[in-house]
KEROBA-619107 format. One record per residue (C-alpha): residue number from 1; x, y, z. Coordinates in Angstrom, 2 decimals, always signed. Layout:
! KEROBA-619107
SENU resi       u       v       w
SENU  NUM       X       Y       Z
...
***
This chain:
! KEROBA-619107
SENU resi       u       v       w
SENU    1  -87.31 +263.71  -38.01
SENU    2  -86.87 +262.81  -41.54
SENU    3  -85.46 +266.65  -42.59
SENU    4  -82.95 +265.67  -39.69
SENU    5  -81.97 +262.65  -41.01
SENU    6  -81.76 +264.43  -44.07
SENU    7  -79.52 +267.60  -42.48
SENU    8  -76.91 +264.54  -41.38
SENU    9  -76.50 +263.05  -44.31
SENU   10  -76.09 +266.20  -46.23
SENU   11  -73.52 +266.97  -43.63
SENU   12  -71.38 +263.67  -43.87
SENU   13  -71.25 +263.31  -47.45
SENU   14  -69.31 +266.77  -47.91
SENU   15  -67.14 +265.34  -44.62
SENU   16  -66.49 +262.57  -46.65
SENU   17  -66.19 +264.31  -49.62
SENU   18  -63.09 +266.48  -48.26
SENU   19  -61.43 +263.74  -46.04
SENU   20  -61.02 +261.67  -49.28
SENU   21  -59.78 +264.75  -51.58
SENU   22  -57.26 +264.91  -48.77
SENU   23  -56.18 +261.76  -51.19
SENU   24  -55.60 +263.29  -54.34
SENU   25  -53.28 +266.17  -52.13
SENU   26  -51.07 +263.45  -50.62
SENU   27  -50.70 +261.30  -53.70
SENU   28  -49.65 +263.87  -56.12
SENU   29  -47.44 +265.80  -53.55
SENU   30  -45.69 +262.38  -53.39
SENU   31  -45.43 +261.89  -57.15
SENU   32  -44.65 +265.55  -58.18
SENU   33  -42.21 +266.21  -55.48
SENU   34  -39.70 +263.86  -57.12
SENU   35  -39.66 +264.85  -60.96
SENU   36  -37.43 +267.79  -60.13
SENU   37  -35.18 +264.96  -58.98
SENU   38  -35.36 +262.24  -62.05
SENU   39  -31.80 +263.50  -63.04
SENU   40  -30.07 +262.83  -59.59
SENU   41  -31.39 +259.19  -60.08
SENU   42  -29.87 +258.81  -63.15
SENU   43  -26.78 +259.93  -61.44
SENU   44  -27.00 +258.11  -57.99
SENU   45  -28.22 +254.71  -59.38
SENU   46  -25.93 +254.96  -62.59
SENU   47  -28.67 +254.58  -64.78
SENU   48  -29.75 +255.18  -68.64
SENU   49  -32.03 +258.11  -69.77
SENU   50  -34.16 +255.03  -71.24
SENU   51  -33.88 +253.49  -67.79
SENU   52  -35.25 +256.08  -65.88
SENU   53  -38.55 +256.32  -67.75
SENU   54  -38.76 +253.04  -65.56
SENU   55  -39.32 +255.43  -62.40
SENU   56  -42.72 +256.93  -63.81
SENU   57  -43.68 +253.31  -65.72
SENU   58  -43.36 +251.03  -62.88
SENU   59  -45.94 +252.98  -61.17
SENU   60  -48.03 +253.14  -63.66
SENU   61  -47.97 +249.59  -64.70
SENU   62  -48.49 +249.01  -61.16
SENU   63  -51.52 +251.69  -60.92
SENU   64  -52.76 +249.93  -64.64
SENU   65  -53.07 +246.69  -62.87
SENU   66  -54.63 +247.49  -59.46
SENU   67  -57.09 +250.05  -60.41
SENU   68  -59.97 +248.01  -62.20
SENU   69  -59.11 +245.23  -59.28
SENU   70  -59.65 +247.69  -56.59
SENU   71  -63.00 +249.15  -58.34
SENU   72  -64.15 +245.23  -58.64
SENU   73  -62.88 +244.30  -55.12
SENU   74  -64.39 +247.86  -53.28
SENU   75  -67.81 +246.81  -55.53
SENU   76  -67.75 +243.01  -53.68
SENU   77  -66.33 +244.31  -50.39
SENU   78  -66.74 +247.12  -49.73
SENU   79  -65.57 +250.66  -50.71
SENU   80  -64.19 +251.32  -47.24
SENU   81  -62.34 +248.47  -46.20
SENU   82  -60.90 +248.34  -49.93
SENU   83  -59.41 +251.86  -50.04
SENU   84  -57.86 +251.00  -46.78
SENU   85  -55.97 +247.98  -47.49
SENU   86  -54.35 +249.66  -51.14
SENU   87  -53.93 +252.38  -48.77
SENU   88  -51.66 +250.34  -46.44
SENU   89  -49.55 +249.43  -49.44
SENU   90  -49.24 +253.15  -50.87
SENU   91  -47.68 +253.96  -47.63
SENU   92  -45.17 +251.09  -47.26
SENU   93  -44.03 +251.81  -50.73
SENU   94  -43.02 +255.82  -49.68
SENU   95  -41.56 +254.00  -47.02
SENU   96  -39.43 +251.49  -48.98
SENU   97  -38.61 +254.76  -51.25
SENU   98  -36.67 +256.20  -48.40
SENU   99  -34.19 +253.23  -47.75
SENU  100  -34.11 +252.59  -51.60
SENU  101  -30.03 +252.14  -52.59
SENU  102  -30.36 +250.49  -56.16
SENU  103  -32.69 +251.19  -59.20
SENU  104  -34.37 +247.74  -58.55
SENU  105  -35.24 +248.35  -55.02
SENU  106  -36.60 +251.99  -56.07
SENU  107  -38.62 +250.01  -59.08
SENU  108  -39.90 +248.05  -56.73
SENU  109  -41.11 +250.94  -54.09
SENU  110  -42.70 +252.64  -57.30
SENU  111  -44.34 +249.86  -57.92
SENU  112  -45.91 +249.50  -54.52
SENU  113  -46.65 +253.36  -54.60
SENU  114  -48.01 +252.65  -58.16
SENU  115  -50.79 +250.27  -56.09
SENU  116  -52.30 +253.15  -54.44
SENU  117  -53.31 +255.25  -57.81
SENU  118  -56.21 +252.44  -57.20
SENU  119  -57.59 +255.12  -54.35
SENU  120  -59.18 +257.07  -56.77
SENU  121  -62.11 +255.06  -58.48
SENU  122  -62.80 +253.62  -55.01
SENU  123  -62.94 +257.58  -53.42
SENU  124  -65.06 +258.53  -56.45
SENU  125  -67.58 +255.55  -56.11
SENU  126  -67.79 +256.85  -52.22
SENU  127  -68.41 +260.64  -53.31
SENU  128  -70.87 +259.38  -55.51
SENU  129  -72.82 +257.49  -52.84
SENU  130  -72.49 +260.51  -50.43
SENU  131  -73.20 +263.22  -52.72
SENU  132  -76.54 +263.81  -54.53
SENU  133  -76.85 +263.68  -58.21
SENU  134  -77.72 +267.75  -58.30
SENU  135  -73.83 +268.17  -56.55
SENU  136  -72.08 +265.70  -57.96
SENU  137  -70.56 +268.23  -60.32
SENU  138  -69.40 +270.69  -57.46
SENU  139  -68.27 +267.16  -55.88
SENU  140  -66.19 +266.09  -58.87
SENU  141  -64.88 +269.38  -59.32
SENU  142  -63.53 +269.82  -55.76
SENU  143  -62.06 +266.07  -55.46
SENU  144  -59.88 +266.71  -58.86
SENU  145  -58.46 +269.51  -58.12
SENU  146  -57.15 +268.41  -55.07
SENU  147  -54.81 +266.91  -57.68
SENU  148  -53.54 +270.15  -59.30
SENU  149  -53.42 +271.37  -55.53
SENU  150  -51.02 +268.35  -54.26
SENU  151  -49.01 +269.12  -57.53
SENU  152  -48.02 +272.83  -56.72
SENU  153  -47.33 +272.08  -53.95
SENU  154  -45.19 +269.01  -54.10
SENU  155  -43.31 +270.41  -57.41
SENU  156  -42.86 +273.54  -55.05
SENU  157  -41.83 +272.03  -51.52
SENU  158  -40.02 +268.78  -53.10
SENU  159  -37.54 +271.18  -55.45
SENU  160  -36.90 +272.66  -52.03
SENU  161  -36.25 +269.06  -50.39
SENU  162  -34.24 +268.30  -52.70
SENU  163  -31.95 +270.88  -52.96
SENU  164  -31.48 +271.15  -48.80
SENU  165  -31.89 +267.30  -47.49
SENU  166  -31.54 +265.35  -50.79
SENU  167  -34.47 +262.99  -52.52
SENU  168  -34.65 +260.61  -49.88
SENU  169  -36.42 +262.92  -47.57
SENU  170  -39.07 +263.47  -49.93
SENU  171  -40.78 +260.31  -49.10
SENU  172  -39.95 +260.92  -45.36
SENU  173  -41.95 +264.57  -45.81
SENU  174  -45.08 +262.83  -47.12
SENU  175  -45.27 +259.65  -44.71
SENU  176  -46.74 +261.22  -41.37
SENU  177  -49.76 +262.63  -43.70
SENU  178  -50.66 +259.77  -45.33
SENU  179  -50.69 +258.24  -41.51
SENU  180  -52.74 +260.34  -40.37
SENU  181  -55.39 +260.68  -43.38
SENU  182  -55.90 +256.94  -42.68
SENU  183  -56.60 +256.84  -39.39
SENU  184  -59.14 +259.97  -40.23
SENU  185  -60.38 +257.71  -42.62
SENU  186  -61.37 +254.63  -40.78
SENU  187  -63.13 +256.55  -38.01
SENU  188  -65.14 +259.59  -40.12
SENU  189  -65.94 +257.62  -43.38
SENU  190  -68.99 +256.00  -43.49
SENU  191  -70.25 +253.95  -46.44
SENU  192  -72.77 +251.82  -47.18
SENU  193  -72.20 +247.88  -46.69
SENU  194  -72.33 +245.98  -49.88
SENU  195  -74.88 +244.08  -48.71
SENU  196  -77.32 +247.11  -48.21
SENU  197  -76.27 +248.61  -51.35
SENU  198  -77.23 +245.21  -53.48
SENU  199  -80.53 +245.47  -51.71
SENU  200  -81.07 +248.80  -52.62
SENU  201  -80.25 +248.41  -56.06
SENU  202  -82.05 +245.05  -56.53
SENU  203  -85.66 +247.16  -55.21
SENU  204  -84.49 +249.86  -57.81
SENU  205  -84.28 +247.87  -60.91
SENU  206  -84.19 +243.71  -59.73
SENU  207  -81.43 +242.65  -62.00
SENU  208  -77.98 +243.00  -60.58
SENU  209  -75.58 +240.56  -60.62
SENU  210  -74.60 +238.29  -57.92
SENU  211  -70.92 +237.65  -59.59
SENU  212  -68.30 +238.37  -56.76
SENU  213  -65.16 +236.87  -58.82
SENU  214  -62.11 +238.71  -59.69
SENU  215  -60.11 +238.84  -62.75
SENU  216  -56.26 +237.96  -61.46
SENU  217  -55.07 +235.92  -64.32
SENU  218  -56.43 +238.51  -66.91
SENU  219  -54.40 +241.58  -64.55
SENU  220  -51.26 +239.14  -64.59
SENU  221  -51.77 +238.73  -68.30
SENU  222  -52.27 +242.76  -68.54
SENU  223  -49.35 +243.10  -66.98
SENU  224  -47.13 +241.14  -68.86
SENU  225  -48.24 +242.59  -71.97
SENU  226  -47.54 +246.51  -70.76
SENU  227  -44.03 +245.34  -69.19
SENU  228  -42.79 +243.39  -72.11
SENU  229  -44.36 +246.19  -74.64
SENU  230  -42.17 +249.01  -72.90
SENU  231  -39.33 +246.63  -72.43
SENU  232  -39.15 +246.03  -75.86
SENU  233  -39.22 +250.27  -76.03
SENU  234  -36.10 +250.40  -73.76
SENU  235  -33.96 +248.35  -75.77
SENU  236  -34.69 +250.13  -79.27
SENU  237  -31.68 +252.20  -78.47
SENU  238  -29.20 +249.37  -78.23
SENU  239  -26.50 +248.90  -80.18
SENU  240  -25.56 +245.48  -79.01
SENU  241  -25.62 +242.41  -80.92
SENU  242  -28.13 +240.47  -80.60
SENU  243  -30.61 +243.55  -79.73
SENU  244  -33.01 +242.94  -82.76
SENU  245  -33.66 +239.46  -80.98
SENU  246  -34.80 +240.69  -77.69
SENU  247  -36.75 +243.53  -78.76
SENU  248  -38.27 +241.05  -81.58
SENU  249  -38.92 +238.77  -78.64
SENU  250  -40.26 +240.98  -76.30
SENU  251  -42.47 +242.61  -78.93
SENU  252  -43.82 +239.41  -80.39
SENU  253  -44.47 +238.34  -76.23
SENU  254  -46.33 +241.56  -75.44
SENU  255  -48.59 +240.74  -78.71
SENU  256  -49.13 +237.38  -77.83
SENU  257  -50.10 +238.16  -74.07
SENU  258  -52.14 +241.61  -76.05
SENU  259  -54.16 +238.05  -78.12
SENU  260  -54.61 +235.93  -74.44
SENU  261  -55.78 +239.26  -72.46
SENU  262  -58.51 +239.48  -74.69
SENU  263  -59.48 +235.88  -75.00
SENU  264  -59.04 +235.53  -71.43
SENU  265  -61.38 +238.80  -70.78
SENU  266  -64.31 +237.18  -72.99
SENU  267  -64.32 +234.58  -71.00
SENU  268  -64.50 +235.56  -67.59
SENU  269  -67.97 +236.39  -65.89
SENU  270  -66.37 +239.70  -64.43
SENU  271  -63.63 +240.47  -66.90
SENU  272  -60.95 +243.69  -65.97
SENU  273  -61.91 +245.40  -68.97
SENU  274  -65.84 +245.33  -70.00
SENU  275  -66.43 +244.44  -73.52
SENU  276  -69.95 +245.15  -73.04
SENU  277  -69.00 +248.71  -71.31
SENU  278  -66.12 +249.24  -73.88
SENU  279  -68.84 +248.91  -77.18
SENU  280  -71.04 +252.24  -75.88
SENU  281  -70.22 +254.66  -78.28
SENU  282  -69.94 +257.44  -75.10
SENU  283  -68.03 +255.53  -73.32
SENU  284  -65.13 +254.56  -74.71
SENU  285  -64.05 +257.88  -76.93
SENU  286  -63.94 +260.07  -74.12
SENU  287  -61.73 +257.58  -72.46
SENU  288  -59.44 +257.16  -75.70
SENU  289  -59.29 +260.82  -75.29
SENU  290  -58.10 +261.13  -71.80
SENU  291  -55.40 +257.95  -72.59
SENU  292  -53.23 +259.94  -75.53
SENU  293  -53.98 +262.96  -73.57
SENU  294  -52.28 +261.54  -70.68
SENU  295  -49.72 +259.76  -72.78
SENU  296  -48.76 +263.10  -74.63
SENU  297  -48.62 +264.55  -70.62
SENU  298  -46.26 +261.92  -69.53
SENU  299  -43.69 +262.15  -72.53
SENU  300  -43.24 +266.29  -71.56
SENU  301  -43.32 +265.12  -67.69
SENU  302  -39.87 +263.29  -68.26
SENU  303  -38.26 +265.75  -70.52
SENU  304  -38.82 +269.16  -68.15
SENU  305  -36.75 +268.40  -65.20
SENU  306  -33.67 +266.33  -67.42
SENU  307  -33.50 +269.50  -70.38
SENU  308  -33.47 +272.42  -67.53
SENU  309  -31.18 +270.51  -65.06
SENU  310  -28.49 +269.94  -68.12
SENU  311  -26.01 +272.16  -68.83
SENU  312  -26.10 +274.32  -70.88
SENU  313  -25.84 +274.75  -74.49
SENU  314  -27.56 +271.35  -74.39
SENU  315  -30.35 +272.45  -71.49
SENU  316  -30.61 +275.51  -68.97
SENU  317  -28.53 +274.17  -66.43
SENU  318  -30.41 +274.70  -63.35
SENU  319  -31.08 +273.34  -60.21
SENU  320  -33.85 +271.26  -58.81
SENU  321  -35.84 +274.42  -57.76
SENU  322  -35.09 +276.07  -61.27
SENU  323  -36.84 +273.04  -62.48
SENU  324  -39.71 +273.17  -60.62
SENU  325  -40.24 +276.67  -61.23
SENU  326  -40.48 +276.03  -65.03
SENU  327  -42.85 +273.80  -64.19
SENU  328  -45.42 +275.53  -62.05
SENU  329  -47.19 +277.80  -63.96
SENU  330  -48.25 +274.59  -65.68
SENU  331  -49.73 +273.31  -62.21
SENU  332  -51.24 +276.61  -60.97
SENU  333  -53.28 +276.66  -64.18
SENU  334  -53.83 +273.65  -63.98
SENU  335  -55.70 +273.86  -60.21
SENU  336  -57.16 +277.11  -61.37
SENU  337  -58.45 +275.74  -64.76
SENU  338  -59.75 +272.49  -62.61
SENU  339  -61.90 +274.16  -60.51
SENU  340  -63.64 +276.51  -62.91
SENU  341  -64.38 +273.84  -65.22
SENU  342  -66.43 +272.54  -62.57
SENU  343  -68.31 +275.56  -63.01
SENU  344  -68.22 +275.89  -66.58
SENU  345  -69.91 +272.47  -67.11
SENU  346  -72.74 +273.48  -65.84
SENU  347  -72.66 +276.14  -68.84
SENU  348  -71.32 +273.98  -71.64
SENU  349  -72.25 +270.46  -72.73
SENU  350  -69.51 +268.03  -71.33
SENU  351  -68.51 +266.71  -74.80
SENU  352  -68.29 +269.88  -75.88
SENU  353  -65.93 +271.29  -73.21
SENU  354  -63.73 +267.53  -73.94
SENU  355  -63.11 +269.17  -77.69
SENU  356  -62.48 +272.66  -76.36
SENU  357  -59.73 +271.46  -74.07
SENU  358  -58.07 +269.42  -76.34
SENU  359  -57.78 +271.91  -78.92
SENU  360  -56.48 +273.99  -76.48
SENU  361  -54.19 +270.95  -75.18
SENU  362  -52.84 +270.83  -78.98
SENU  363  -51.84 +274.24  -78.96
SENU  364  -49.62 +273.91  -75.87
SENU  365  -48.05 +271.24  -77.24
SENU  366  -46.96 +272.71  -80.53
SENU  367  -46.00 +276.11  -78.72
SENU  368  -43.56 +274.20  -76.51
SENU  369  -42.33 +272.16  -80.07
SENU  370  -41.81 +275.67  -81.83
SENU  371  -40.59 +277.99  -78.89
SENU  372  -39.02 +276.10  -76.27
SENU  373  -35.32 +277.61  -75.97
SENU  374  -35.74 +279.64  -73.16
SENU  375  -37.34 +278.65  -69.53
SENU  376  -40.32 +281.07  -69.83
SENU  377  -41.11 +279.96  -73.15
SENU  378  -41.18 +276.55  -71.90
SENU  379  -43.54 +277.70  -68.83
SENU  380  -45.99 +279.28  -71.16
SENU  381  -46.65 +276.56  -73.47
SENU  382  -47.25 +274.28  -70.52
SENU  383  -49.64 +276.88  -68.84
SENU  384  -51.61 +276.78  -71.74
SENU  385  -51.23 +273.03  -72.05
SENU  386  -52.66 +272.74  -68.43
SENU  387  -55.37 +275.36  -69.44
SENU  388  -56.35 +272.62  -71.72
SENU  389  -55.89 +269.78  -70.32
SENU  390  -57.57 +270.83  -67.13
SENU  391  -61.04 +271.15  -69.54
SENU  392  -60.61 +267.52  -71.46
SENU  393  -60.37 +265.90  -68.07
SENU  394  -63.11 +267.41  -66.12
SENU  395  -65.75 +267.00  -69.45
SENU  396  -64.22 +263.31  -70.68
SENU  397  -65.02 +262.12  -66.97
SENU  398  -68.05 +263.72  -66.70
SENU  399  -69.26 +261.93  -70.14
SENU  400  -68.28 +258.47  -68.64
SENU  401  -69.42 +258.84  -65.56
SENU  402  -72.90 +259.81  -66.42
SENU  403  -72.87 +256.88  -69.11
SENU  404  -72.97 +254.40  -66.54
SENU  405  -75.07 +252.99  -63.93
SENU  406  -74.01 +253.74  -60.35
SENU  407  -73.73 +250.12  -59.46
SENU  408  -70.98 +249.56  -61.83
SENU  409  -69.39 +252.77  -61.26
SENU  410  -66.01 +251.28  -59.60
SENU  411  -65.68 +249.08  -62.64
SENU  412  -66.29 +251.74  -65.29
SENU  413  -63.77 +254.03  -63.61
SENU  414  -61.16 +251.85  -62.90
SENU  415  -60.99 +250.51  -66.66
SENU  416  -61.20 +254.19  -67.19
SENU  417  -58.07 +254.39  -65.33
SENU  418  -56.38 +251.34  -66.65
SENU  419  -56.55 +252.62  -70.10
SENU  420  -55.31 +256.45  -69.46
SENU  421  -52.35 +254.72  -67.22
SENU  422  -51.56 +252.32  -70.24
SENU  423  -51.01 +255.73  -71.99
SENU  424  -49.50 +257.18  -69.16
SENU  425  -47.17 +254.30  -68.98
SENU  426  -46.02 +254.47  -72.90
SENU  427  -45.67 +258.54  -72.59
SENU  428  -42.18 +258.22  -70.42
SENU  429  -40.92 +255.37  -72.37
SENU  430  -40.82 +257.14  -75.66
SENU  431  -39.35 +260.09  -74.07
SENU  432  -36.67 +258.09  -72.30
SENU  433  -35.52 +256.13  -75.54
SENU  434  -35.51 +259.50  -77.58
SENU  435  -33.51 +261.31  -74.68
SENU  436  -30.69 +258.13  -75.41
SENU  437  -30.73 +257.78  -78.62
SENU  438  -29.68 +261.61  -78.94
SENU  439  -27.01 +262.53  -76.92
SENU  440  -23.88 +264.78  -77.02
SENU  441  -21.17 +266.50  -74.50
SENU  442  -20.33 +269.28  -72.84
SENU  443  -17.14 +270.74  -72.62
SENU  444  -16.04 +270.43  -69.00
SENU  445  -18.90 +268.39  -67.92
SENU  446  -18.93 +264.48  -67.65
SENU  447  -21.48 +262.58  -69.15
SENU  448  -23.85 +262.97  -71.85
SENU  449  -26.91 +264.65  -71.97
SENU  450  -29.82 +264.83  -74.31
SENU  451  -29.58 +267.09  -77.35
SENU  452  -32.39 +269.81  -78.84
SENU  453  -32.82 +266.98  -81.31
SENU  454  -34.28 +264.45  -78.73
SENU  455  -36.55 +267.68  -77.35
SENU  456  -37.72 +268.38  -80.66
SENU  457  -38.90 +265.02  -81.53
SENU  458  -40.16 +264.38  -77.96
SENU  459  -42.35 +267.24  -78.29
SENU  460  -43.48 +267.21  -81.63
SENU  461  -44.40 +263.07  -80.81
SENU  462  -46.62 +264.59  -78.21
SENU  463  -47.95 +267.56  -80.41
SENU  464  -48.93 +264.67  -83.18
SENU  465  -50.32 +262.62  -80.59
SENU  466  -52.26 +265.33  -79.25
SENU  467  -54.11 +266.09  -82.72
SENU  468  -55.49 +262.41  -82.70
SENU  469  -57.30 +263.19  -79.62
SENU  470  -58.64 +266.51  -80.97
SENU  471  -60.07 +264.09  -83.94
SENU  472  -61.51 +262.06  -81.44
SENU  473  -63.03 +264.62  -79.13
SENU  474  -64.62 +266.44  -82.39
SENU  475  -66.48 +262.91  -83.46
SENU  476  -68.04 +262.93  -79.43
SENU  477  -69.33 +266.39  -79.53
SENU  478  -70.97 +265.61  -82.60
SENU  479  -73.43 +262.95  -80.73
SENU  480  -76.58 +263.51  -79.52
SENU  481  -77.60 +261.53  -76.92
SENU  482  -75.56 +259.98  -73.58
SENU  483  -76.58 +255.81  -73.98
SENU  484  -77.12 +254.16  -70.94
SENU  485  -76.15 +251.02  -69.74
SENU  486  -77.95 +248.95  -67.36
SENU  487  -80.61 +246.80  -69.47
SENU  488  -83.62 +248.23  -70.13
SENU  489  -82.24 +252.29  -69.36
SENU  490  -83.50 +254.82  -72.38
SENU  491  -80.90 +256.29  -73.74
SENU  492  -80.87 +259.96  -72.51
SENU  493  -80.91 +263.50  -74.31
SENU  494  -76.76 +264.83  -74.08
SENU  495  -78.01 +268.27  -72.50
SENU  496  -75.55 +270.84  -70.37
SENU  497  -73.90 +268.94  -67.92
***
């Protein structure tokens, strides 16, 4: 009876596991399917190159926000009934991205969209109930590269979108999917109530927390620090007078809110961001790592579609499908290189496989700074960057998700989150000032458009920023044992992963 009981459950946690990666494909269809089209916004909505950073940073802020919420709330609630409700909101927001006319209503729909990045921790922190600790790896390894797989796919089939029906049917492609996965999701999932899970974990070590608050005025507070930070980026390329006061003012406001978010965050009994979590010494490198990682992503992620759709000399002077052909050799590695990695940590320590792919990472970077004047150039220094980058992530996650205890897991990966989307969030907005601040014309052509100036700053920014992380992946490796968390856990021997 009990090896039947046993069968069942082995059964519905890999369900579960591949209902929820159906997540990760529908999300980052949805996001990558519209980068090939960043330069028709700036045409349609009569927008700045500064501006449109906006349409990656409003999601991000958004995602920054609601991910540690939704890892508190699912902890409280519920994992279940949590990733339901943000959910609910993802798929408004593609809806509201259909009928969007303006760059404020679009904002607004990427903001909403933004919201559902808080999926993720909540889907992990079910995989990891599910799942035992001996396939956890496998697990993690099969649920991120769902990522890479929604990617080529959404670079792929949205350049085609876009070029036959336009960019609003890109959100109309994705919304009967992300229907559907819901409605799969509220009758196959099945998790554990809170309630049984605080019993469980009370009989296992008789010392969790009863705390079931939530830290809104410290997100609010986050969130006027990250807007008023890359609003005060925007407006470093105006010329106007009177400029040096607003950007003064928003910079001095987004250090002022920086100063309240952290007194705010020592206060509360369940703060956003962990101080206690944030001091282990495993923790919070690997997470460093992943944030100017990410941020170093996210400045190339604007650039690619805007310097192959310009005309040429000043780009390549394609088309929406010529832009997402430069760009997906960089996701096909990037699935490829996500699902061996799975395989490779169970070879290689995990820190050691974080410094191996940044390294790697670096390279990219400073391959696309040196040799990026043709459009197969350009696709081989982001294959290698993906090659990279596809390593960091899998071992930097794997280091802070064995560093904590599971009952805090939804907290420790949504401030994971929080941070790499603060990077994530910066990333566009220092590609979008350096794309206005360096502009020229083309003969024949209206407008302006960025010149090789703003691309070689933009990705020798990222190369620069990549080397930090290098630095701080080489310090990790160099530890020797994984520190636990709960009170009264022995720190544990780092060994293969």
């Amino acid at each position: 009876m009990v090896s039947v009981e046993k069968e069942d459950a082995h059964r519905s946690g890999w369900r579960t596991l591949i209902i929820l990666s159906c997540l990760g494909l529908i999300v980052m269809f949805d996001e990558t399917m519209i980068l090939p089209a960043i330069p028709d916004f700036i045409r349609d909505f009569n927008i700045s190159y500064s501006t449109s950073s906006w349409l990656l940073s409003s999601y991000i802020i958004a995602a920054a926000v609601m991910t540690p919420i939704g890892g508190r709330l699912s902890d409280i609630y519920g994992k279940k009934k949590i990733l339901l409700i943000v959910m609910a909101v993802y798929v408004v927001g593609v809806m509201a991205g259909r009928f969007a006319t303006n760059i404020e209503f679009m904002l607004a729909a990427r903001a909403a969209q933004g919201v559902g990045m808080a999926m993720f921790p909540i889907a992990f922190g079910i995989i990891r109930e599910v799942l035992p600790e001996r396939k956890l790896a496998i697990g993690q390894t099969i649920f991120s590269s769902t990522f890479s797989g929604g990617a080529v796919v959404g670079l792929v089939g949205g350049a085609a979108i876009i070029q036959n029906f336009g960019w609003q049917a890109t959100f109309l492609a994705i919304l009967p999917v992300a229907i559907t996965l819901w409605l799969i999701i509220v009758k196959f999932v099945r998790v554990q109530s809170p309630a049984l899970m605080e019993n469980k974990i009370e009989s296992d070590n008789g010392n969790l927390s009863n705390d079931r608050t939530v830290d809104i005025k410290g997100a609010l507070v986050l969130a006027a620090t990250i807007i008023s930070f890359l609003a005060g980026i925007t407006f470093l390329e105006s010329d106007s007078t009177g400029a040096i006061y607003q950007i003064a003012g928003l910079f001095a406001l987004s250090g002022a809110s920086l100063v309240g978010f952290i007194a705010i965050e020592k206060r509360v009994r369940s703060p956003l961001l962990d101080l206690k979590l944030i001091a282990n010494k495993l923790f919070l490198p690997p997470t460093i790592v992943l944030m100017l990682t990410f941020m170093s992503i996210f400045m190339v992620y604007l650039t690619i579609p805007v310097m192959v759709r310009s005309p040429q000399p000043l780009g390549f002077g394609g088309d929406a499908v010529a832009a997402a052909s430069v760009q997906l050799p960089f996701m096909i590695v990037l699935l490829i290189g996500t699902i061996m990695s799975g395989f490779i940590l169970n070879k290689v320590k995990n820190t050691k496989l974080t410094l191996v792919g940044t390294v790697i990472s670096a390279m990219g970077f400073f391959i696309l700074f040196m040799f990026h004047s043709t459009e197969n150039m350009v696709s081989v220094g982001l294959a290698i960057l993906a090659a990279g980058l596809s390593l960091s992530i899998t071992g930097a996650f794997n280091v802070i998700l064995l560093s904590v205890p599971m009952q805090v897991t939804g907290i420790a990966l949504g401030m994971t989150l929080l941070l790499n989307l603060v990077g994530m969030s910066v990333g566009p907005a220092l590609a979008g000032i350096l794309q206005q601040s360096y502009q020229g014309t083309v003969q024949g052509v209206a407008g302006q458009f960025p010149t090789q100036d703003a691309y070689n700053l933009i990705f020798l920014t990222a190369a620069l920023v990549s080397l930090s992380s290098v630095a701080l992946a080489l310090a990790v490796s160099r530890r020797k044992t994984v520190p636990a968390i709960a009170q009264g856990d022995v720190p544990k021997t780092d060994e293969k992963s």
